[in-house]
C-alpha positions in Angstrom: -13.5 -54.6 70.0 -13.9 -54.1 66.4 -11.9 -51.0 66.7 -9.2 -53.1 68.1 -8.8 -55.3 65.7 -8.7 -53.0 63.1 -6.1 -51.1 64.5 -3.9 -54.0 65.2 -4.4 -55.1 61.5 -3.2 -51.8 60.5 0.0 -51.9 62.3 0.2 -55.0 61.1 0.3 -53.6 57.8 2.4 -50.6 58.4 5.2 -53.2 60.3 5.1 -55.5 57.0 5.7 -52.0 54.8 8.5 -51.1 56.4 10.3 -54.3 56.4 9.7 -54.6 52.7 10.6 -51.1 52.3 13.9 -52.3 54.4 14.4 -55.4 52.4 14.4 -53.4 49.2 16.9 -51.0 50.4 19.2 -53.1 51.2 19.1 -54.7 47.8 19.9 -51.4 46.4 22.8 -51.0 49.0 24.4 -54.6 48.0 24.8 -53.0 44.4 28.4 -52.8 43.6 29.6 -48.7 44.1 30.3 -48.8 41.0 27.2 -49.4 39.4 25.4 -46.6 41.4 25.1 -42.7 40.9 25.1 -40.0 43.5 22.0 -38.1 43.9 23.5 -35.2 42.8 24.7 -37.1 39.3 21.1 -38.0 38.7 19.3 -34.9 39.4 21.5 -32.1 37.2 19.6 -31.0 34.7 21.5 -31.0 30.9 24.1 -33.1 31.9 25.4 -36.2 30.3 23.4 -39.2 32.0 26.1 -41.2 34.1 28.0 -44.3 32.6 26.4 -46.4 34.8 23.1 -46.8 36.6 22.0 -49.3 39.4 20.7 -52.4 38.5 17.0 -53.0 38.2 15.5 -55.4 40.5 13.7 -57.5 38.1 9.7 -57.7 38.6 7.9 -60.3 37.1 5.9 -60.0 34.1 2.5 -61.9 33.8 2.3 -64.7 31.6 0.6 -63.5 28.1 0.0 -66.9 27.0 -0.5 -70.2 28.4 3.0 -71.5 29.1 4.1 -74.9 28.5 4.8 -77.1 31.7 7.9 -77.1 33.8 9.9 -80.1 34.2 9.8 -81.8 37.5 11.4 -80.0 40.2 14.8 -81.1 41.0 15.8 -81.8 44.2 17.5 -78.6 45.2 14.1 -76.6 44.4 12.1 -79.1 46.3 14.5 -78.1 49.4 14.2 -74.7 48.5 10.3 -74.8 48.6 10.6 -76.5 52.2 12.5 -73.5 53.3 10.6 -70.8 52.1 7.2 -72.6 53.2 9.7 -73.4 56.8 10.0 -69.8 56.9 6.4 -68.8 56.3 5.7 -71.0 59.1 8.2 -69.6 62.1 6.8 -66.3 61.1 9.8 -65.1 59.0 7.6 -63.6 56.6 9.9 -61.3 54.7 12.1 -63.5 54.5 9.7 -66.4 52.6 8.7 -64.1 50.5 12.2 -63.5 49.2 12.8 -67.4 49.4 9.2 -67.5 47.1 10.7 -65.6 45.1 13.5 -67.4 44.2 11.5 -70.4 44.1 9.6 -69.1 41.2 12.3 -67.4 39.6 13.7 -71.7 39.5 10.4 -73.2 39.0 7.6 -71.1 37.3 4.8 -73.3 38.4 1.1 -72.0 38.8 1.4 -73.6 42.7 4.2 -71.3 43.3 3.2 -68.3 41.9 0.1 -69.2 43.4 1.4 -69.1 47.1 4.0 -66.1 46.0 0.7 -64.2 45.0 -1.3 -65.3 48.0 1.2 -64.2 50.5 1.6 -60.9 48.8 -1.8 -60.4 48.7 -2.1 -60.6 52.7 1.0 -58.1 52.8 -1.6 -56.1 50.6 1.4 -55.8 48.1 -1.2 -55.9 45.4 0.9 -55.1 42.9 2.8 -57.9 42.5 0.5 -59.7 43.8 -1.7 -59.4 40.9 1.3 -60.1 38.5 2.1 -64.2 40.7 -2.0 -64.4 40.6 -2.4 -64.2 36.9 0.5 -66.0 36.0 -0.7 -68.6 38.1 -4.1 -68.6 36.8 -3.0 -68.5 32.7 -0.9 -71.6 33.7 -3.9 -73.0 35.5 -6.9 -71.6 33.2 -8.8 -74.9 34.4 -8.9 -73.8 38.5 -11.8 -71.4 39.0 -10.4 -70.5 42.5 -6.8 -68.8 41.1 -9.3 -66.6 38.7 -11.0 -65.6 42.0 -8.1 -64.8 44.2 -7.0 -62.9 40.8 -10.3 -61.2 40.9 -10.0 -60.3 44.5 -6.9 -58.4 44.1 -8.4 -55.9 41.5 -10.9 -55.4 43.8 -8.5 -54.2 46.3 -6.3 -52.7 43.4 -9.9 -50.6 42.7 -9.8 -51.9 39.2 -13.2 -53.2 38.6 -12.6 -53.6 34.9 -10.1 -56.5 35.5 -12.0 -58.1 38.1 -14.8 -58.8 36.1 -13.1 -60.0 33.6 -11.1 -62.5 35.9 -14.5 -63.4 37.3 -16.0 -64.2 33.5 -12.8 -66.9 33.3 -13.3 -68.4 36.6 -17.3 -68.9 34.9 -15.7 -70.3 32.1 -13.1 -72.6 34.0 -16.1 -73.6 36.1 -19.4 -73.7 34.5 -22.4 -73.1 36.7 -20.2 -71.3 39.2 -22.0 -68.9 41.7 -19.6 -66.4 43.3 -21.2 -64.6 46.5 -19.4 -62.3 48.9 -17.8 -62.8 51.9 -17.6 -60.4 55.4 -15.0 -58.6 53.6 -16.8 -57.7 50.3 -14.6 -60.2 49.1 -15.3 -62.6 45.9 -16.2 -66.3 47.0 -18.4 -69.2 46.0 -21.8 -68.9 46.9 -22.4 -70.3 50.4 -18.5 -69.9 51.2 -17.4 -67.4 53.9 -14.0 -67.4 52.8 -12.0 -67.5 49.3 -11.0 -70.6 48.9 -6.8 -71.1 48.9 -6.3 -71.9 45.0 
């Protein structure tokens, strides 16, 4: 059984992979021809490097200091939330995390980077995961649980270094705080069997 239902988790996995690989090639394939090289162009050696080269697709950066607060959402973000979190819910996972996306890009708020990180982090996109997570803990520094789920994903990034350190702020935020384990090896609070959603 157990065998099962690791298996199934790891196509699960490999199926989310591929459609994020997907998603991001066809990003790359909406460029405009002019702004993209041939393989050939980019690989000779001594040659000039081409006029132009494709677009980067922009990755967030985490936050280095606390950020001030966002102004209230407007109404057109608010129905853009309720799309990407209508999305999430009929299953059409790659595309709400592209509809996240967008939501943070228009409101920077430590909820939405929050659920941005959260999702990622269940697509095990760690990553980028890790860069929503802390932002959304440095704009939070009061919530314990967002410096957990931040410490959870350097666990699975194997970066024990970080992890600590995210787990001495969620002490700090919450004073008295006892972190346990869960099934998983996971970070939770004491007596929890799973990580609370921040």
């Amino acid at each position: 059984m157990r065998r099962r239902i690791s298996l199934a988790a790891a196509l699960l996995v490999l199926i989310a992979g591929i459609g994020l690989w997907r998603l991001s090639r066809s990003r790359v394939a909406a460029l405009p021809a002019s702004g993209r090289t041939s393989p050939a162009a980019r690989a000779a050696p001594g040659t000039a490097p081409p006029a132009a080269l494709p677009a980067a697709i922009p990755t967030p950066q985490p936050a280095t200091t606390a950020l001030p607060s966002a102004p209230p959402p407007s109404t057109a973000d608010r129905v853009r939330r309720e799309d990407a979190d209508r999305l999430l819910a009929e299953g059409k996972v790659l595309e709400a995390v592209e509809a996240y996306r967008e939501v943070v890009a228009l409101e920077p708020t430590a909820k939405n980077h929050g659920d941005l990180g959260s999702l990622l982090y269940r697509l095990t996109a760690f990553d980028e995961a890790a860069v929503h997570l802390r932002a959304a803990a440095e704009l939070d520094p009061g919530n314990a649980d967002r410096w957990i789920a931040l410490a959870n994903v350097y666990y699975r990034k194997v970066n024990p270094g970080e992890a600590w350190k995210a787990e001495k702020r969620a002490r700090a935020a919450e004073p008295g705080l006892e972190l346990g384990r869960d099934a998983e090896g996971m970070r939770v609070r004491k007596g929890e069997a799973a990580a609370r959603r921040p």
